[in-house]
C-alpha positions as CSV (number, residue, x, y, z in Angstrom):
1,X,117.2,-111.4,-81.8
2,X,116.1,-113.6,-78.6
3,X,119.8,-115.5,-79.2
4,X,121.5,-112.1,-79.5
5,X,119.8,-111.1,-76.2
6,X,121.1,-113.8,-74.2
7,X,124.5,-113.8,-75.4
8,X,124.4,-110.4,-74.6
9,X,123.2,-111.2,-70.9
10,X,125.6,-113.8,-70.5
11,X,128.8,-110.7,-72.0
12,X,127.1,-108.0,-69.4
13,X,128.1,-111.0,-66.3
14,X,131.3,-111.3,-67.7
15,X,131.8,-108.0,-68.4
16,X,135.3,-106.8,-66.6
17,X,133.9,-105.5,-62.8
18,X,130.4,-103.4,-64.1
19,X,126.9,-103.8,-63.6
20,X,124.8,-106.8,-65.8
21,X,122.9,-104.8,-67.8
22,X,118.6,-105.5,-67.1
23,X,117.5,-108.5,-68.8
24,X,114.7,-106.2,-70.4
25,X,116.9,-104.0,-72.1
26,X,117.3,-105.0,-76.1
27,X,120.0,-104.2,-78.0
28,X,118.2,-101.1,-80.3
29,X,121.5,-101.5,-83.0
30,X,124.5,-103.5,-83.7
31,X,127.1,-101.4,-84.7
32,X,129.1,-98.7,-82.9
33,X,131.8,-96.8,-85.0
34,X,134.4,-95.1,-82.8
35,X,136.4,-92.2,-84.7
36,X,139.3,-91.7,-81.9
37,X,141.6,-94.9,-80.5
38,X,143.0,-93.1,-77.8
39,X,142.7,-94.1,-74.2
40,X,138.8,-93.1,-73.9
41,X,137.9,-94.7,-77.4
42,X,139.6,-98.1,-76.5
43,X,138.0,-98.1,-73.2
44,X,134.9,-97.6,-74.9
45,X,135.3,-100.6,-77.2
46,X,135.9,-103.1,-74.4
47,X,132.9,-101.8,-72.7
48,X,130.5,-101.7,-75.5
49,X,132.0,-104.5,-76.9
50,X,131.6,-106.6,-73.3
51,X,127.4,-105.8,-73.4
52,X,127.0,-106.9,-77.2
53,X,127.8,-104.3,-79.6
54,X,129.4,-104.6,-83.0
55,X,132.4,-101.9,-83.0
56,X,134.3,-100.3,-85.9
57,X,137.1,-98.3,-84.4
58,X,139.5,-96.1,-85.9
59,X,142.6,-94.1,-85.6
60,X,144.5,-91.4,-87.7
61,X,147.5,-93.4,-88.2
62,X,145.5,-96.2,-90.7
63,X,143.7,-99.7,-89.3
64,X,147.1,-101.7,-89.2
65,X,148.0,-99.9,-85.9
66,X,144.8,-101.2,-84.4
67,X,145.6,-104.4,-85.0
68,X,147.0,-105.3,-80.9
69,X,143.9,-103.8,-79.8
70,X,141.3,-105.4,-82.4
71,X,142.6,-108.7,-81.4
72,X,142.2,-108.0,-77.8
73,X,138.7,-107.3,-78.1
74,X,137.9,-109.9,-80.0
75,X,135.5,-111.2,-83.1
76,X,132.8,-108.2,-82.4
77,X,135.7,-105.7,-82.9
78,X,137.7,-104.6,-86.4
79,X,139.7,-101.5,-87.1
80,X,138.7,-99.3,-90.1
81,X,139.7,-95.5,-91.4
82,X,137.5,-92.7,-89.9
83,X,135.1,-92.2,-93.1
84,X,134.3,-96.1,-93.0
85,X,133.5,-96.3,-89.1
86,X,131.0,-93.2,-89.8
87,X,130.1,-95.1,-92.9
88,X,129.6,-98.3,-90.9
89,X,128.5,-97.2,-87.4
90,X,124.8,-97.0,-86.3
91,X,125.5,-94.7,-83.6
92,X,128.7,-93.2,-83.7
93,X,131.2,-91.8,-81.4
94,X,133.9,-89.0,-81.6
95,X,136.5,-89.3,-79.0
96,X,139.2,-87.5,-80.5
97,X,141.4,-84.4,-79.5
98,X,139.6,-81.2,-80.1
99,X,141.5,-79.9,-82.2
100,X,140.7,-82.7,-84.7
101,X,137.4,-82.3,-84.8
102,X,137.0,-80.5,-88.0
103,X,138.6,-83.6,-89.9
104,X,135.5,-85.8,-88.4
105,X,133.5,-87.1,-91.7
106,X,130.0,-85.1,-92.0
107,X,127.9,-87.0,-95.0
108,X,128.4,-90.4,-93.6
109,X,127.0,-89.6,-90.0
110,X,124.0,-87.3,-91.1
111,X,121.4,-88.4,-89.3
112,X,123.4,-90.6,-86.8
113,X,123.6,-90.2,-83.2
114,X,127.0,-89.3,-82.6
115,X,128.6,-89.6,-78.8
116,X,130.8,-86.6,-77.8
117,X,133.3,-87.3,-75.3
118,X,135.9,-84.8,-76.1
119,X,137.1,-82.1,-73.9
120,X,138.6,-78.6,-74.0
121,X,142.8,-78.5,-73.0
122,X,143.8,-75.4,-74.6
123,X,147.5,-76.7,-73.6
124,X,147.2,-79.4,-76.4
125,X,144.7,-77.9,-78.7
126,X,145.5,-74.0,-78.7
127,X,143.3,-71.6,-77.6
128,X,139.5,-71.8,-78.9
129,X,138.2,-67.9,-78.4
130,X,134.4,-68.8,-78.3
131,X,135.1,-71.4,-75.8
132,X,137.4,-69.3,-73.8
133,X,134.8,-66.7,-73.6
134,X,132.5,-69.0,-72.6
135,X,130.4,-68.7,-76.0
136,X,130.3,-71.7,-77.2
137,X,130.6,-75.1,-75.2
138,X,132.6,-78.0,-76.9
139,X,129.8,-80.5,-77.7
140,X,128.4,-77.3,-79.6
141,X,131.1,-76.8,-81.6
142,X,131.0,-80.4,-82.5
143,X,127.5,-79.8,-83.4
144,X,128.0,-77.5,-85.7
145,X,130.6,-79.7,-87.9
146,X,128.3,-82.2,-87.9
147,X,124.6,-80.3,-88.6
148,X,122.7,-83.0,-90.0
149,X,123.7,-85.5,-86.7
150,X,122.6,-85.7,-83.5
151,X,125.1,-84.8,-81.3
152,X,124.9,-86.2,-77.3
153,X,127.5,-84.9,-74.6
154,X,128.6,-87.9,-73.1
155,X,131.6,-90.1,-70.9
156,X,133.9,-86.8,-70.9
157,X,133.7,-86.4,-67.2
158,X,135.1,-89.7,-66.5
159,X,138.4,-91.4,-65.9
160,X,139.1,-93.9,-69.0
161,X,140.0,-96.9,-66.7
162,X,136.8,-96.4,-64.6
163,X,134.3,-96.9,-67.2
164,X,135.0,-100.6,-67.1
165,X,135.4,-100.9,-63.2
166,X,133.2,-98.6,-61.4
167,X,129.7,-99.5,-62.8
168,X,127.3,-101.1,-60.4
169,X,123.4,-103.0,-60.9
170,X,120.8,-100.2,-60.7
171,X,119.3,-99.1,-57.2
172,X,123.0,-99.8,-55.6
173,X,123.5,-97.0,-53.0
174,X,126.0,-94.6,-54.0
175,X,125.9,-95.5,-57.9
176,X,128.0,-93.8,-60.3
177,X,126.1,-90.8,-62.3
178,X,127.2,-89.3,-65.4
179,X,125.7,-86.2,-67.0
180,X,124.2,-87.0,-70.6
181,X,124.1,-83.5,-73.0
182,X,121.6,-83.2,-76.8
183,X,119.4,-80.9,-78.7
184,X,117.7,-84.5,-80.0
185,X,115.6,-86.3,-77.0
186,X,116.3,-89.6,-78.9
187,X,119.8,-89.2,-78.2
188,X,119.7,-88.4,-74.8
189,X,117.7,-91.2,-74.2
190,X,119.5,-93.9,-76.2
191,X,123.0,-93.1,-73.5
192,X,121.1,-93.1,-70.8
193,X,120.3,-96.7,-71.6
194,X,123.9,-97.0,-72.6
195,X,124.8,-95.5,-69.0
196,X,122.7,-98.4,-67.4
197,X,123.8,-101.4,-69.3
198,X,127.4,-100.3,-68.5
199,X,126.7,-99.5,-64.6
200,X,125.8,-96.1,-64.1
201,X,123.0,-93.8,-63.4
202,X,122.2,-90.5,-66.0
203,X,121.6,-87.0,-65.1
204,X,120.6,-85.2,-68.2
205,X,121.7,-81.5,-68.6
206,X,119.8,-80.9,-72.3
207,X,120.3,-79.1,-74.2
208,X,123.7,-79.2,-75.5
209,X,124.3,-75.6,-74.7
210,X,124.5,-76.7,-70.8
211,X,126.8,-79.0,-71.1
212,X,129.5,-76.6,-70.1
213,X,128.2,-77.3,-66.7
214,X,130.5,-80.9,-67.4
215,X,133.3,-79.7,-69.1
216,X,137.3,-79.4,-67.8
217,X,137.5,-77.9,-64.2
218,X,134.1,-77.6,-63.4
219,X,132.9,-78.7,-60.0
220,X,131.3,-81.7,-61.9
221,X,134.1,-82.6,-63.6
222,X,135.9,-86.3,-63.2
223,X,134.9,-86.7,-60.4
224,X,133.1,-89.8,-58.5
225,X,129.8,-89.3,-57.6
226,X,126.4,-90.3,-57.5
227,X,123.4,-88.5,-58.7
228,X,122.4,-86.4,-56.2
229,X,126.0,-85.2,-56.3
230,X,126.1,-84.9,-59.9
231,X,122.6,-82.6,-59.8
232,X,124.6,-80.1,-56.8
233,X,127.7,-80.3,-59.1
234,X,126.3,-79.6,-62.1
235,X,124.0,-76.8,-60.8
236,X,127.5,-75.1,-58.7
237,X,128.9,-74.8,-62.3
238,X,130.6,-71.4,-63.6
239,X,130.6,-70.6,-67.4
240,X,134.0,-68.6,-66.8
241,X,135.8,-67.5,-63.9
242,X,137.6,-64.0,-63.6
243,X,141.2,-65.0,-65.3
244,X,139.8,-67.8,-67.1
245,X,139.8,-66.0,-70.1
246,X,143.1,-65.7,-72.3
């Protein structure tokens, strides 16, 4: 373990323009399965990946059209179908287009803490009533797929590019804040160490059924800023605006 901490100090330095992580945070698994290969799930892998993590990522188009990325990333990396990334993962996380969330394998992430970082666009997905309504919030939905997992809202409301560029060490002035979203305490808490290691402070807006207050066009919404800004962003939120609804 002490050997896996320091080569995991010595990936956090290298680690493409963020934050080291603290020297007293421990690794707490190994592997992190990513269901989604898109440009938020491979931007996830090189983080990850760069502070220390095993990662299993996969696609819906099979583990050969991984194989450009996979070698990118490096030995800590390999491509895999869906079911064995959930299989395989310690934490997990979804990062697919909404509308595929019902295909996301339940029995092999029960009990898992599983990441959320999809996003509403009723453009590509169709229209979701209960969301348009403002009855139901994504992460929710999600949560309901998955009912023996422990679903945590989290890097939705960030650019993919920036999560490898704009973390910086704790206490910098002006640090980057992302809002963190469960119903389990234990996940919450397990991103917002994530959130550190990779650069960036946490604002937590538990339970799941606030995160609305992150999704798609609200004030808090991809947008750079710190955590007093998140807080005032967060707390301007609307559920649904008159016209919103379709």
């Amino acid at each position: 373990m002490a050997q896996r901490r320091r080569a995991s100090s010595e990936r956090d330095e290298a680690h493409r323009g963020n934050a080291p992580a603290r020297d007293d945070v421990a690794l707490s698994m190994t592997t992190i399965g990513i269901i989604g290969a898109g440009n938020i799930g491979s931007q996830l892998a090189r983080a990850f990946t760069g502070i220390g993590y095993e990662v299993v990522i996969a696609n819906s188009r099979g583990p050969e059209t991984l194989a450009e990325l996979v070698a990118e990333l490096g030995p800590s990396a390999r491509a895999a179908t869906p079911v064995e990334a959930a299989q395989l993962a310690d934490v997990a996380v979804v990062t697919v287009p909404l509308r595929a969330y019902p295909d996301v394998p339940v029995e092999p992430l029960d009990g898992k803490i599983v990441l959320d970082t999809n996003n509403y666009y009723w453009e590509r997905d169709g229209h979701i009533p209960r969301l348009d309504a403002g009855e139901a919030t994504v992460s929710g939905l999600l949560q309901e797929h998955l009912p023996g997992s422990k679903v945590v809202k989290a890097f939705n409301h960030i650019m993919a590019a920036e999560i490898t560029t704009t973390g910086l060490p704790a206490g910098t002035p002006g640090r980057r804040a992302l809002a963190v979203s469960s119903d389990f305490p234990e996940a919450a808490a397990f991103v917002t160490e994530l959130y550190d290691r990779l650069g960036f402070d946490a604002v937590d807006v538990s339970p799941l059924s606030e995160s609305w207050r992150v999704e798609r066009d609200r004030p808090a919404y991809v947008v750079r800023q710190d955590r007093e800004q998140l807080i005032a962003n967060l707390a301007a939120g609307f559920r649904v605006r008159p016209g919103d609804q379709v």
